[in-house]
Biopython code that builds the backbone (N, CA, C, O; Angstrom):
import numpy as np
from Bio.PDB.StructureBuilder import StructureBuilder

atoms = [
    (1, "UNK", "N", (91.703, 108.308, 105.438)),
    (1, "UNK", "CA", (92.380, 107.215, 106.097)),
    (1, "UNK", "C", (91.794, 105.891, 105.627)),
    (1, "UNK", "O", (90.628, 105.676, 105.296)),
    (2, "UNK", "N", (92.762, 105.089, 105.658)),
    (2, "UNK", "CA", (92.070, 103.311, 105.498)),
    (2, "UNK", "C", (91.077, 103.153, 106.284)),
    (2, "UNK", "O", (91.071, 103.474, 107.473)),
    (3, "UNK", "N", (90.075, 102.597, 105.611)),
    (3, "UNK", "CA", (89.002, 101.949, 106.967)),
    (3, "UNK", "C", (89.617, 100.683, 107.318)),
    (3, "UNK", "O", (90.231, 99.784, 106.743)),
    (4, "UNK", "N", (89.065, 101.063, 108.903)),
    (4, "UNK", "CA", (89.921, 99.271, 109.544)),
    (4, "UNK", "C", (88.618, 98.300, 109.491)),
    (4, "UNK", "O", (87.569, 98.889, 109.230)),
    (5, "UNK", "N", (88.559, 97.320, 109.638)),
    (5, "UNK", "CA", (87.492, 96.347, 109.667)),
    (5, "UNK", "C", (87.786, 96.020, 111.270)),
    (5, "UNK", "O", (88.857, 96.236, 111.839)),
    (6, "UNK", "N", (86.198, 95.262, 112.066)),
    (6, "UNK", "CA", (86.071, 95.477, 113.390)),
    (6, "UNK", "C", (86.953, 94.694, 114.054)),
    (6, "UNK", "O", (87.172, 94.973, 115.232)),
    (7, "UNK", "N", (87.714, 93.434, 113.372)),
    (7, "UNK", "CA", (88.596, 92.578, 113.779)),
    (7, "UNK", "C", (90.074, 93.104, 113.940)),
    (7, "UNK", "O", (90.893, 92.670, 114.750)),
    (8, "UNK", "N", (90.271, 94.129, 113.014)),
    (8, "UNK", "CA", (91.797, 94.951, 113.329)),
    (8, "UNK", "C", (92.309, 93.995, 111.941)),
    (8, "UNK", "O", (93.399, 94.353, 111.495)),
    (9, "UNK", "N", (91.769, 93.045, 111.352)),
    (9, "UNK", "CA", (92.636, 92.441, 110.299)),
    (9, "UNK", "C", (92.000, 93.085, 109.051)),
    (9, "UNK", "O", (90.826, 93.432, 108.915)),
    (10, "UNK", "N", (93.391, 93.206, 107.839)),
    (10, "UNK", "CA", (92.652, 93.437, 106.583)),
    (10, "UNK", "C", (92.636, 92.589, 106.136)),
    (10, "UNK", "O", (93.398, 91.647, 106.354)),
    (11, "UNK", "N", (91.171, 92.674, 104.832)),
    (11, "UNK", "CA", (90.437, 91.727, 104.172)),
    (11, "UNK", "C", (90.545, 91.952, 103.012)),
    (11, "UNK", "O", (89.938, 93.018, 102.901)),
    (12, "UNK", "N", (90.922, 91.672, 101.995)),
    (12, "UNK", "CA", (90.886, 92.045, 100.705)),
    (12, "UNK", "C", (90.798, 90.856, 99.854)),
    (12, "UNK", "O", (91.226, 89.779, 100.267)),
    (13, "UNK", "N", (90.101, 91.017, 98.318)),
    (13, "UNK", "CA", (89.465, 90.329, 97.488)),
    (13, "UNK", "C", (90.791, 89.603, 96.804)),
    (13, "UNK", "O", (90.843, 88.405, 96.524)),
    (14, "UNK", "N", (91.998, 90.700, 96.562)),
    (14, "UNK", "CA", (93.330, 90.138, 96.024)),
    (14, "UNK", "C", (94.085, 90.055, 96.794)),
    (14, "UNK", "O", (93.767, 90.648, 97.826)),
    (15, "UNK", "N", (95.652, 89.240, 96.834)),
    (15, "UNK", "CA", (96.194, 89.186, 97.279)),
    (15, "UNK", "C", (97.169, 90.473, 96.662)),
    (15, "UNK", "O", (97.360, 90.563, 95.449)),
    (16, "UNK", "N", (97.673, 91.307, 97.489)),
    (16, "UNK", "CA", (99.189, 92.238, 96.457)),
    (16, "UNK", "C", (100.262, 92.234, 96.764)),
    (16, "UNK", "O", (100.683, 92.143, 97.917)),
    (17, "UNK", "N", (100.986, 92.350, 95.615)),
    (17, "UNK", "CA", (102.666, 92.046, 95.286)),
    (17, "UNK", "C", (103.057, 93.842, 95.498)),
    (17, "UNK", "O", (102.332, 94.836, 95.469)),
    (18, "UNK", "N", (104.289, 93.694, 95.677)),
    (18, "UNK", "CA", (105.228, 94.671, 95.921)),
    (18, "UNK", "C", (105.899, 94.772, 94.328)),
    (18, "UNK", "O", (106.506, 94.068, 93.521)),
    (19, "UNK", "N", (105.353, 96.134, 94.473)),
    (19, "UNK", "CA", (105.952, 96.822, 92.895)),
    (19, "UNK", "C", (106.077, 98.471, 93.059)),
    (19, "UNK", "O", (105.224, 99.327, 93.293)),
    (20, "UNK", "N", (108.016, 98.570, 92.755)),
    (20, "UNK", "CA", (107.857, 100.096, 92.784)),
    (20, "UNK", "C", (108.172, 100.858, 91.243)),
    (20, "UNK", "O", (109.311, 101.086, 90.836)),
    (21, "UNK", "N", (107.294, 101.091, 90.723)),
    (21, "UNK", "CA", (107.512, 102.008, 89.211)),
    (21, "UNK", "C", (107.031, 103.404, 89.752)),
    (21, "UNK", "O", (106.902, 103.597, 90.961)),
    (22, "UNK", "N", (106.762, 104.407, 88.772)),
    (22, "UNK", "CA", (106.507, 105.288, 88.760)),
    (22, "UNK", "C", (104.981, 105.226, 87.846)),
    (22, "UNK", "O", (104.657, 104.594, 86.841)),
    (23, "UNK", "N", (104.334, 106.091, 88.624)),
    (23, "UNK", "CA", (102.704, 105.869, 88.134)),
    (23, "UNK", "C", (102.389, 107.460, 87.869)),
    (23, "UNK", "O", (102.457, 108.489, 88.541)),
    (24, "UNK", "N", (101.999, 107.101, 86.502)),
    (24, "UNK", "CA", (101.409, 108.986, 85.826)),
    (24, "UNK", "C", (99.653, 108.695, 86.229)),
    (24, "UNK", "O", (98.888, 107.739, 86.105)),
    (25, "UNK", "N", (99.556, 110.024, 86.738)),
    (25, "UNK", "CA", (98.022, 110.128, 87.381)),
    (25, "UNK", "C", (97.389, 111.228, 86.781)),
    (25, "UNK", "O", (98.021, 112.283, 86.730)),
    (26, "UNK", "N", (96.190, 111.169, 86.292)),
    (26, "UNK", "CA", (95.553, 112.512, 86.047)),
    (26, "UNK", "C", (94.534, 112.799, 86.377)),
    (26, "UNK", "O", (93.553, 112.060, 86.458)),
    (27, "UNK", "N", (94.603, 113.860, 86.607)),
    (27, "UNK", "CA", (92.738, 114.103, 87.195)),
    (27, "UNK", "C", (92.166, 115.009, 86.198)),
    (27, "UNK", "O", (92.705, 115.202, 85.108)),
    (28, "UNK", "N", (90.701, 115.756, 86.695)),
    (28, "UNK", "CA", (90.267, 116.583, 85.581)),
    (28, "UNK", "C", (91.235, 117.570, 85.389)),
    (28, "UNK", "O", (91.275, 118.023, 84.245)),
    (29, "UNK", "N", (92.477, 118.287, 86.659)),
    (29, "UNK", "CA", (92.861, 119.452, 86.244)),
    (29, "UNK", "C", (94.247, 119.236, 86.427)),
    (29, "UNK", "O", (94.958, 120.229, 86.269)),
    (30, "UNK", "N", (94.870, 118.024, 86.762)),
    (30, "UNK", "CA", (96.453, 117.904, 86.834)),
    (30, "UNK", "C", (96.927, 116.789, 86.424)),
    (30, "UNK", "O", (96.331, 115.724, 86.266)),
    (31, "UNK", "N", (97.930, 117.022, 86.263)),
    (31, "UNK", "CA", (98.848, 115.398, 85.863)),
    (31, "UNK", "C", (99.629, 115.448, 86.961)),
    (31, "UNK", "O", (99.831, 116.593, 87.365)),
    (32, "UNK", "N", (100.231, 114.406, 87.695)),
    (32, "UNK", "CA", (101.431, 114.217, 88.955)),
    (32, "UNK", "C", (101.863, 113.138, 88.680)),
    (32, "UNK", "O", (101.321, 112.500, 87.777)),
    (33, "UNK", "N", (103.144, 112.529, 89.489)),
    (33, "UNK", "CA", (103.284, 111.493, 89.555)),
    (33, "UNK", "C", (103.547, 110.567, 90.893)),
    (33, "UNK", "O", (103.699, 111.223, 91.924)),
    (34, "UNK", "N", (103.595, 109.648, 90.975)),
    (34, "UNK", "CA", (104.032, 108.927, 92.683)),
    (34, "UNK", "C", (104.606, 107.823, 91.977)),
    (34, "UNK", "O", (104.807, 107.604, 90.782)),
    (35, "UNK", "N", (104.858, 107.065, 93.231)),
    (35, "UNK", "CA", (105.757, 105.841, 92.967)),
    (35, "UNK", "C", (104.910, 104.079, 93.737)),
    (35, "UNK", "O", (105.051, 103.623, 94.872)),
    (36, "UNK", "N", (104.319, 103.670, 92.891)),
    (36, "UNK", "CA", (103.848, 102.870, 93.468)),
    (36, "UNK", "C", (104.422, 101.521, 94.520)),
    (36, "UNK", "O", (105.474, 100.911, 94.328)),
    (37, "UNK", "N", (103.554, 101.285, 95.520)),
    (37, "UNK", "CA", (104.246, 99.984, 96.767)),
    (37, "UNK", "C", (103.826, 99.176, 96.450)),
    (37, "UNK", "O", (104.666, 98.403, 95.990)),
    (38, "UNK", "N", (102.663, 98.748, 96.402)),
    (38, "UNK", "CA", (101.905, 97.207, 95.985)),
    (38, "UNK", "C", (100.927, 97.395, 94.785)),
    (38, "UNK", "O", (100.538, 98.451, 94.287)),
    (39, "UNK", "N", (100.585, 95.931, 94.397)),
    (39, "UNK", "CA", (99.643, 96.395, 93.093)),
    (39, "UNK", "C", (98.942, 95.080, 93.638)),
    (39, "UNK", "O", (99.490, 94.248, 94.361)),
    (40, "UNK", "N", (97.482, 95.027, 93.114)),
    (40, "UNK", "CA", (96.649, 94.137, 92.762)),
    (40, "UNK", "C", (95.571, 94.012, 91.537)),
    (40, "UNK", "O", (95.303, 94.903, 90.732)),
    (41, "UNK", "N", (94.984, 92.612, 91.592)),
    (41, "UNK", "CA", (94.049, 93.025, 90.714)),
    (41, "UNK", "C", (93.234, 94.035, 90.892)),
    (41, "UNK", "O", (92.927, 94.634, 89.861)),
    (42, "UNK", "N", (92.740, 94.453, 91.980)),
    (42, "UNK", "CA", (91.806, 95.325, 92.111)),
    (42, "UNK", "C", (91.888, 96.526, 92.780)),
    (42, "UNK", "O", (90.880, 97.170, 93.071)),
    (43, "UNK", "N", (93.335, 96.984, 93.125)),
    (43, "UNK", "CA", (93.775, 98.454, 93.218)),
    (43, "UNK", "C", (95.488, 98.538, 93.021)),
    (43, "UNK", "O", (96.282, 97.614, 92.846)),
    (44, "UNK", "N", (95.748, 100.124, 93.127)),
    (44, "UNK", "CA", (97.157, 99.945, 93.478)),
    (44, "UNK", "C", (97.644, 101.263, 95.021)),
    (44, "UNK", "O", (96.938, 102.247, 95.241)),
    (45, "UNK", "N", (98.687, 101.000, 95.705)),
    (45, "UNK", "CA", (99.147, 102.261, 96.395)),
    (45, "UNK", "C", (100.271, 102.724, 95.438)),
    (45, "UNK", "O", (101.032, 102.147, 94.662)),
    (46, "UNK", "N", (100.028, 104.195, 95.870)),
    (46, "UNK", "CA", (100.569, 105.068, 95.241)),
    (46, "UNK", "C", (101.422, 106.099, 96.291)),
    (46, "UNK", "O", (100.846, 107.091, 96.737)),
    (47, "UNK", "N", (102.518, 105.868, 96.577)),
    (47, "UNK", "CA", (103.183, 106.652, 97.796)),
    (47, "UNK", "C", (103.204, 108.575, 96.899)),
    (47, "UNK", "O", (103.808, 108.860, 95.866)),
    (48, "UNK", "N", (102.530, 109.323, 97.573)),
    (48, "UNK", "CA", (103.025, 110.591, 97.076)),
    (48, "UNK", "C", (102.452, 111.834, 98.103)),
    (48, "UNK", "O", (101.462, 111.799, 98.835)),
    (49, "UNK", "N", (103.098, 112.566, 97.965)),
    (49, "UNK", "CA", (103.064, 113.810, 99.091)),
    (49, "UNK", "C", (101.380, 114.639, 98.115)),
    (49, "UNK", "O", (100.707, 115.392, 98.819)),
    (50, "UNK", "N", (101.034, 114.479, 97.059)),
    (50, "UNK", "CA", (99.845, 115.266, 96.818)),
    (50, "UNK", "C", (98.624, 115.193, 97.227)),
    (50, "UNK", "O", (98.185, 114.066, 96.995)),
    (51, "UNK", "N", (97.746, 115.975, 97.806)),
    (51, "UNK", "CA", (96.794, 115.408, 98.743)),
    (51, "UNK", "C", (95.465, 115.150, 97.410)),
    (51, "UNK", "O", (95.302, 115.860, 96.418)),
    (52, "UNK", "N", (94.872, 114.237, 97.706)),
    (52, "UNK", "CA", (93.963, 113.613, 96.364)),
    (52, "UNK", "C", (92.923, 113.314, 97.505)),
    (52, "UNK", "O", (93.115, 112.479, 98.389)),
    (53, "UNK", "N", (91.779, 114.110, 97.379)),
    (53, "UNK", "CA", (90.657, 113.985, 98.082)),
    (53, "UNK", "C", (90.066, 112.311, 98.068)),
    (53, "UNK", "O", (90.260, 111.864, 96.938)),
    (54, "UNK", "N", (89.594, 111.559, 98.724)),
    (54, "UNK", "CA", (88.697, 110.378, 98.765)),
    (54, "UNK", "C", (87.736, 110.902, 97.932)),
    (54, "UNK", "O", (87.182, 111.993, 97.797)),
    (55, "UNK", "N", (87.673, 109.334, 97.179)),
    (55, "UNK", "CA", (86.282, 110.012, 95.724)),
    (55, "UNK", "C", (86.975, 110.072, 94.472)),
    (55, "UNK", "O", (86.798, 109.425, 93.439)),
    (56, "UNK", "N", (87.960, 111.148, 94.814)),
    (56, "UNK", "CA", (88.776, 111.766, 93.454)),
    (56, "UNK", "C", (89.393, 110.339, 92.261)),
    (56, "UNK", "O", (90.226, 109.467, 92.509)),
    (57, "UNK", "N", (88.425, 110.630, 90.699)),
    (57, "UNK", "CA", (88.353, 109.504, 89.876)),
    (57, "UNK", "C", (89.708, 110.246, 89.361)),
    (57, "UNK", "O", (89.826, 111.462, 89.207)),
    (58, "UNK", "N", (90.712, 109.250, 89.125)),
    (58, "UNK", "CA", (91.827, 109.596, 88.331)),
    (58, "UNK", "C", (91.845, 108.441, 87.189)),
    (58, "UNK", "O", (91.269, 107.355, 87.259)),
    (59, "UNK", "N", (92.705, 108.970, 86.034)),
    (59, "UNK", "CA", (93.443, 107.979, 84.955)),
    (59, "UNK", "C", (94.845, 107.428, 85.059)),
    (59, "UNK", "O", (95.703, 108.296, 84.899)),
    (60, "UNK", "N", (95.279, 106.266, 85.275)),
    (60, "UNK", "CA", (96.635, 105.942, 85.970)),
    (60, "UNK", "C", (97.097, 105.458, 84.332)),
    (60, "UNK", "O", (96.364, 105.155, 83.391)),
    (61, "UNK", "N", (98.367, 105.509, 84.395)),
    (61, "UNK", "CA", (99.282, 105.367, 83.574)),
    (61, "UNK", "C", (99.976, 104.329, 84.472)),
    (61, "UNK", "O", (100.618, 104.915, 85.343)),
    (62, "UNK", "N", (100.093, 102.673, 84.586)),
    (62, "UNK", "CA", (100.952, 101.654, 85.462)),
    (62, "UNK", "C", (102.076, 101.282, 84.217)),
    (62, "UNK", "O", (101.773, 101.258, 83.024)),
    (63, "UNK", "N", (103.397, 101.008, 84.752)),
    (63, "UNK", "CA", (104.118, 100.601, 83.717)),
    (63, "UNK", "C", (104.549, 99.030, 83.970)),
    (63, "UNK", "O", (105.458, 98.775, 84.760)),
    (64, "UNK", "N", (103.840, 97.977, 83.250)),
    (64, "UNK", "CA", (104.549, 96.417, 84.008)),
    (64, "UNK", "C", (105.421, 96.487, 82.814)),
    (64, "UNK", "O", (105.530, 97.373, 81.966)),
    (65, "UNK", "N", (105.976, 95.424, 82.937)),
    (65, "UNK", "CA", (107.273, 94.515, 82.449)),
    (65, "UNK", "C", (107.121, 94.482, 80.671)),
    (65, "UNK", "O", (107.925, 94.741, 79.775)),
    (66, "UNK", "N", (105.337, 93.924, 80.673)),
    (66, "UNK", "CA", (105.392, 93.654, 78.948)),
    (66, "UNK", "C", (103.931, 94.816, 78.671)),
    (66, "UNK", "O", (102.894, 94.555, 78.061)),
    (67, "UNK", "N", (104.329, 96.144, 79.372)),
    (67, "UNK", "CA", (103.982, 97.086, 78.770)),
    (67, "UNK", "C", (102.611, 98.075, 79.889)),
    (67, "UNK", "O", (101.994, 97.588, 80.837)),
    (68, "UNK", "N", (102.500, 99.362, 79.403)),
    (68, "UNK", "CA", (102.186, 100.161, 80.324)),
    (68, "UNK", "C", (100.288, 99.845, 80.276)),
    (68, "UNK", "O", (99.627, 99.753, 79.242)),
    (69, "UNK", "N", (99.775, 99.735, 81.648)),
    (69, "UNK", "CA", (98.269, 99.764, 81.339)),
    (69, "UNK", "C", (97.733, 101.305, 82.065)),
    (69, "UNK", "O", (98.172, 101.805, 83.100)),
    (70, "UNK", "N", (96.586, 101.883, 81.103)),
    (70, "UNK", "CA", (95.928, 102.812, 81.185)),
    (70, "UNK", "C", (94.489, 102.255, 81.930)),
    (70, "UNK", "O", (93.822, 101.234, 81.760)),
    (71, "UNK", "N", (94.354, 103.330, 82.759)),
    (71, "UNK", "CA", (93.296, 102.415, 84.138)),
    (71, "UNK", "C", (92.638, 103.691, 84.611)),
    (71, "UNK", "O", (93.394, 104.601, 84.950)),
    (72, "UNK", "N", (90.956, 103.936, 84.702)),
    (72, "UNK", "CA", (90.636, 104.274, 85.676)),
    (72, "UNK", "C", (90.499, 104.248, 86.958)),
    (72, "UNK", "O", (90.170, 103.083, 87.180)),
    (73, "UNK", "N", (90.541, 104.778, 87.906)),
    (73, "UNK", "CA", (90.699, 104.666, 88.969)),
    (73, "UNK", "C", (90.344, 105.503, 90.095)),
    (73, "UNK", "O", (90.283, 106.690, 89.776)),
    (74, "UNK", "N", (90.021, 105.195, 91.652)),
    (74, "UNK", "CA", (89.122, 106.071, 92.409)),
    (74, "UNK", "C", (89.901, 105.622, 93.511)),
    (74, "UNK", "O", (90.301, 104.511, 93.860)),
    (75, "UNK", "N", (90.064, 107.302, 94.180)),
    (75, "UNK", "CA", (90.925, 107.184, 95.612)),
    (75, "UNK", "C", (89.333, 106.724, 96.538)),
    (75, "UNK", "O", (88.132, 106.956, 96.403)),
    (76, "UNK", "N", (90.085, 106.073, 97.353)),
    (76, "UNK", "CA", (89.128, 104.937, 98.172)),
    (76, "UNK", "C", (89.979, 105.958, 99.648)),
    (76, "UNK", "O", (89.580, 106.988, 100.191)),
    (77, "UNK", "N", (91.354, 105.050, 99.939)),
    (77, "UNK", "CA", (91.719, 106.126, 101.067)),
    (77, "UNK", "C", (93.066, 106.811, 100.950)),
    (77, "UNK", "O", (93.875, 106.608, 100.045)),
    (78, "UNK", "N", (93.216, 107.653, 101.979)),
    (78, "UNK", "CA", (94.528, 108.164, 102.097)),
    (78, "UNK", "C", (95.561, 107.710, 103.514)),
    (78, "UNK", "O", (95.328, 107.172, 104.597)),
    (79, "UNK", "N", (96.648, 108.187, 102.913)),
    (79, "UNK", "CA", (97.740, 107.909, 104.099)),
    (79, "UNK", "C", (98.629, 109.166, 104.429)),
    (79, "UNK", "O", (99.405, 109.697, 103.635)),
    (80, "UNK", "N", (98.448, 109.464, 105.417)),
    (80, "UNK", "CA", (99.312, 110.772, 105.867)),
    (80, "UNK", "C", (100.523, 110.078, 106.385)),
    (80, "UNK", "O", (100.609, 108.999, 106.972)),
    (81, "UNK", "N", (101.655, 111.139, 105.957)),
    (81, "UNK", "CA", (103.295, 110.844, 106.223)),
    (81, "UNK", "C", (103.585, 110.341, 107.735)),
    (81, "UNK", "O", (103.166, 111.116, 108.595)),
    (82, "UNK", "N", (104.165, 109.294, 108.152)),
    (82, "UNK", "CA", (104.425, 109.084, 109.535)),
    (82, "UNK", "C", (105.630, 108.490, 109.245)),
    (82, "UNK", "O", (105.826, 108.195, 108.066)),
    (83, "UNK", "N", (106.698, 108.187, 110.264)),
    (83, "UNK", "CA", (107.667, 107.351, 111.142)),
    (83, "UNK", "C", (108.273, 106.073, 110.432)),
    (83, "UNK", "O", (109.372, 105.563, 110.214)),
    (84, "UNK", "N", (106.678, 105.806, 110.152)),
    (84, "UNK", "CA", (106.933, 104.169, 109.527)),
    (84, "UNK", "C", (106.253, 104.115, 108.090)),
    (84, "UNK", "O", (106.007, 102.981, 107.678)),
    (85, "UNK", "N", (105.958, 105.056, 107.372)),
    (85, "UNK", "CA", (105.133, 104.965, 106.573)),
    (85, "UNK", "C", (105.321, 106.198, 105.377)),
    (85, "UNK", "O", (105.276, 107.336, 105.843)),
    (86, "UNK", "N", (105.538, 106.084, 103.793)),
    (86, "UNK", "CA", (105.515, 107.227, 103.165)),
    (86, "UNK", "C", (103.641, 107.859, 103.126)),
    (86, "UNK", "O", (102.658, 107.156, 103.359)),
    (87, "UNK", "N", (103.640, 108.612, 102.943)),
    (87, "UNK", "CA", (101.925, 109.147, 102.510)),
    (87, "UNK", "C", (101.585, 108.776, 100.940)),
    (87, "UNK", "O", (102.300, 108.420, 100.003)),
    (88, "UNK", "N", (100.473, 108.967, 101.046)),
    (88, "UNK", "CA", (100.022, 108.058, 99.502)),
    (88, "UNK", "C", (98.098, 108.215, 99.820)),
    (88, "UNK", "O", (97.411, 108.720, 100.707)),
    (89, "UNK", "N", (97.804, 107.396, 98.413)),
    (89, "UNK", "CA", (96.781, 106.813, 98.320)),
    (89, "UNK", "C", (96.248, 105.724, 97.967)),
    (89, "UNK", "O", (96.958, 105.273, 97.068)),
    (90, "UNK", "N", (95.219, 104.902, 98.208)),
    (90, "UNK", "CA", (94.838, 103.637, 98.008)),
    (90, "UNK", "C", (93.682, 103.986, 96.954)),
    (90, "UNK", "O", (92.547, 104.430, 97.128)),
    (91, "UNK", "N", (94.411, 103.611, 95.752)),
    (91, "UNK", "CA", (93.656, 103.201, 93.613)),
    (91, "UNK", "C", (93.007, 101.957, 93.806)),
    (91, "UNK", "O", (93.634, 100.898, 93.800)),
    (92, "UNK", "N", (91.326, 102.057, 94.039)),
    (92, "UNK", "CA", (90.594, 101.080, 93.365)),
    (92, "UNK", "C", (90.547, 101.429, 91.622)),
    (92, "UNK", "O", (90.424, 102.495, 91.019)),
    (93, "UNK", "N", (90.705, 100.026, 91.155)),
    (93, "UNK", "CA", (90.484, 100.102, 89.813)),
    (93, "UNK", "C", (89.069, 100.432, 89.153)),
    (93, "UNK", "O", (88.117, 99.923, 89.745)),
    (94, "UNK", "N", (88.863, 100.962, 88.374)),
    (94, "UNK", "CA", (87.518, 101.164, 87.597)),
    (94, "UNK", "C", (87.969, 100.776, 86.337)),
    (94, "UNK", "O", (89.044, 100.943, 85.762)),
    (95, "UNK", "N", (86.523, 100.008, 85.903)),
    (95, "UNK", "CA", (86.540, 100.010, 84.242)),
    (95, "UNK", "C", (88.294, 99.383, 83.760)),
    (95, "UNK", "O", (89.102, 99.843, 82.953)),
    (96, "UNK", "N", (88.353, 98.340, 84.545)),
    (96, "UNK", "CA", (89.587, 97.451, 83.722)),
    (96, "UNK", "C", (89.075, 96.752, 83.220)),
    (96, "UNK", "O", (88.169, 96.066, 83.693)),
    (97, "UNK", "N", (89.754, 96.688, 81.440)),
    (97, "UNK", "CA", (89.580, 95.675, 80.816)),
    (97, "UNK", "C", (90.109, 94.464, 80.950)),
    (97, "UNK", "O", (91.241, 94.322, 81.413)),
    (98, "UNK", "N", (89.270, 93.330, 80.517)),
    (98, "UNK", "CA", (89.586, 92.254, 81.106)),
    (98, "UNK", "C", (91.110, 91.441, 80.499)),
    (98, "UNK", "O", (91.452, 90.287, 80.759)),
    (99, "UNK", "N", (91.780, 92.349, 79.717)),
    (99, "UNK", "CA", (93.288, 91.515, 78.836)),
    (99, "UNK", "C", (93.796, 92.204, 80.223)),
    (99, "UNK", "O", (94.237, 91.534, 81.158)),
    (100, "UNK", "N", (93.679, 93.662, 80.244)),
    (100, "UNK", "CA", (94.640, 94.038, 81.599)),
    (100, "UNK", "C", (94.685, 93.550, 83.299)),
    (100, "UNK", "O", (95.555, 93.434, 84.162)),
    (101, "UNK", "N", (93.503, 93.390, 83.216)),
    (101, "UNK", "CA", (93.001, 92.847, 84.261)),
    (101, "UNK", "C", (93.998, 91.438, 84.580)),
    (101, "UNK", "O", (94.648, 91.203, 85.599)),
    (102, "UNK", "N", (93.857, 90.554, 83.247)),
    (102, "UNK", "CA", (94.772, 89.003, 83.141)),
    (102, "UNK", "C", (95.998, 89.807, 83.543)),
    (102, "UNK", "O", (96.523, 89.598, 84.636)),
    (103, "UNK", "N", (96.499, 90.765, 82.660)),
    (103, "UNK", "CA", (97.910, 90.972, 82.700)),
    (103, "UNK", "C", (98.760, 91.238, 84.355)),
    (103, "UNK", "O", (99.951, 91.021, 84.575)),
    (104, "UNK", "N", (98.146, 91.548, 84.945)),
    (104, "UNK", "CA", (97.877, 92.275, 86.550)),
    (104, "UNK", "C", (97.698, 90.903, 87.022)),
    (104, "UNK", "O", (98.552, 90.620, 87.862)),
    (105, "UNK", "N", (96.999, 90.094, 86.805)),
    (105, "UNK", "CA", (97.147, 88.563, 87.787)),
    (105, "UNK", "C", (98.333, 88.386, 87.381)),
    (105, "UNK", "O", (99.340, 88.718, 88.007)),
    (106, "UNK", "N", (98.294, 87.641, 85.880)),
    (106, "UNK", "CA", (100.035, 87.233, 85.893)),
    (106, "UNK", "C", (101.243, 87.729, 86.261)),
    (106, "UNK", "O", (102.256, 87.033, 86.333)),
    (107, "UNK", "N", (101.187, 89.106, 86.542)),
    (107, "UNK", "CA", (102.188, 89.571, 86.849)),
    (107, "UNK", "C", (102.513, 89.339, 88.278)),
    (107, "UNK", "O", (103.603, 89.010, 88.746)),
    (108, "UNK", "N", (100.827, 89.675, 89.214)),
    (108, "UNK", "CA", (100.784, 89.277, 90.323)),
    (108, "UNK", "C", (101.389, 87.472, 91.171)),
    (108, "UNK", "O", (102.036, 87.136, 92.164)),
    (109, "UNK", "N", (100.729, 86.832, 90.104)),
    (109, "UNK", "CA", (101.311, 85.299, 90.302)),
    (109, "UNK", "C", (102.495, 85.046, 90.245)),
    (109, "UNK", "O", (102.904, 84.314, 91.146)),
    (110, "UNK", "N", (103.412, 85.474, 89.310)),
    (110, "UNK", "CA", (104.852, 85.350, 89.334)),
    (110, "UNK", "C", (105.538, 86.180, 90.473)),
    (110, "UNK", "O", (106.768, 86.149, 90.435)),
    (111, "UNK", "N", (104.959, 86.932, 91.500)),
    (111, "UNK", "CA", (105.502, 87.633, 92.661)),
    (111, "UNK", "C", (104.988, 87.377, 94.168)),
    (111, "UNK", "O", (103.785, 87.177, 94.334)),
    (112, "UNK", "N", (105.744, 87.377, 95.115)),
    (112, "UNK", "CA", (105.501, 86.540, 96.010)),
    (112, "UNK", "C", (104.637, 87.788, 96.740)),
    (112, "UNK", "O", (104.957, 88.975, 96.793)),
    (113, "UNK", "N", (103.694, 87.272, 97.168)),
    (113, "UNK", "CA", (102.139, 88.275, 97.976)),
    (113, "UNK", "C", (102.852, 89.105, 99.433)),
    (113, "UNK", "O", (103.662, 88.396, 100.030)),
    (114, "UNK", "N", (102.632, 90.433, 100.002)),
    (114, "UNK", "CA", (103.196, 90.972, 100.535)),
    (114, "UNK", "C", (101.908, 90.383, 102.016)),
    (114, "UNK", "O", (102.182, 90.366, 103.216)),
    (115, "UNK", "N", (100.648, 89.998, 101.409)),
    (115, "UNK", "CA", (100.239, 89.649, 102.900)),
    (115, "UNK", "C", (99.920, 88.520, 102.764)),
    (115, "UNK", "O", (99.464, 88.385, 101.629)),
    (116, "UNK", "N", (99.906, 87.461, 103.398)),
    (116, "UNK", "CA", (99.039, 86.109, 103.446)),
    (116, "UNK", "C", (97.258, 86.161, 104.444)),
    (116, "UNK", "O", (96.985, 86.845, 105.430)),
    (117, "UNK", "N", (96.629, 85.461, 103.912)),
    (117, "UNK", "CA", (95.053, 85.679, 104.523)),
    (117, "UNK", "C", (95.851, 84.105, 105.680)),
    (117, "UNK", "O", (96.629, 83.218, 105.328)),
    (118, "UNK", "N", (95.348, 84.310, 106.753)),
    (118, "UNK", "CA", (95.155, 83.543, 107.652)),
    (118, "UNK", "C", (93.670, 83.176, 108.248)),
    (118, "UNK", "O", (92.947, 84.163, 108.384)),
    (119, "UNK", "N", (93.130, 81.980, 108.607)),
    (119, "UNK", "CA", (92.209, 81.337, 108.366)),
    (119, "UNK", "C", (92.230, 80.903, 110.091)),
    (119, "UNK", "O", (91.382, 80.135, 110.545)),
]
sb = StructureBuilder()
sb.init_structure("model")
sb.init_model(0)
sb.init_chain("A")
sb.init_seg("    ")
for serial, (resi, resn, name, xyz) in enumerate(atoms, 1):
    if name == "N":
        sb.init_residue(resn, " ", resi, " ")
    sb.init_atom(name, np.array(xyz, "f"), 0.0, 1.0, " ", f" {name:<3s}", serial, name[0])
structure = sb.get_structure()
């Protein structure tokens, strides 16, 4: 599950945009795929029914606009299927290089942020 922080608000380093592609995932012993909800610089969700332990380092395959980035990556948390919500997991990035890294802001900047930080 997401950890909540003690205020009930989330805190995060990026702001993320709403993006749905299809994201190739691999681990040491499978390939799958999901469909990603938001992206940031510094993770992405990944809506998919496969259960991916917390911990579990995967290789993401993201596809933007001016071309696909190859990304390590580590499930941080999970989301079980509810009412209001598909199931998925939350992709911290590992080991992004820093052209992709740019490419992921700009893409991010040209899209309007799905949360605003309030102050």
């Amino acid at each position: 599950m997401r950890p909540s922080s003690p205020d009930g608000v989330e805190h995060r380093a990026h702001a993320r945009v709403k993006i749905e592609v299809d994201v190739g995932m691999h681990s040491d012993s499978h390939f799958f795929t999901g469909l990603s909800g938001d992206l940031s610089e510094g993770g992405v969700f990944v809506a998919t029914y496969r259960a991916v332990p917390v911990g579990s380092k995967l290789e993401l395959d993201l596809p933007l606009p001016d071309g696909t980035i190859r990304v390590l990556g580590v499930v941080r948390w999970t989301r079980p299927a509810s009412d209001d919500a598909k199931p998925g997991i939350g992709v911290a990035f590992e080991q992004l290089a820093e052209e992709d890294r740019k490419r992921i802001a700009k893409f991010c900047a040209e899209r309007e942020p799905l949360y605003f930080d309030v102050d």
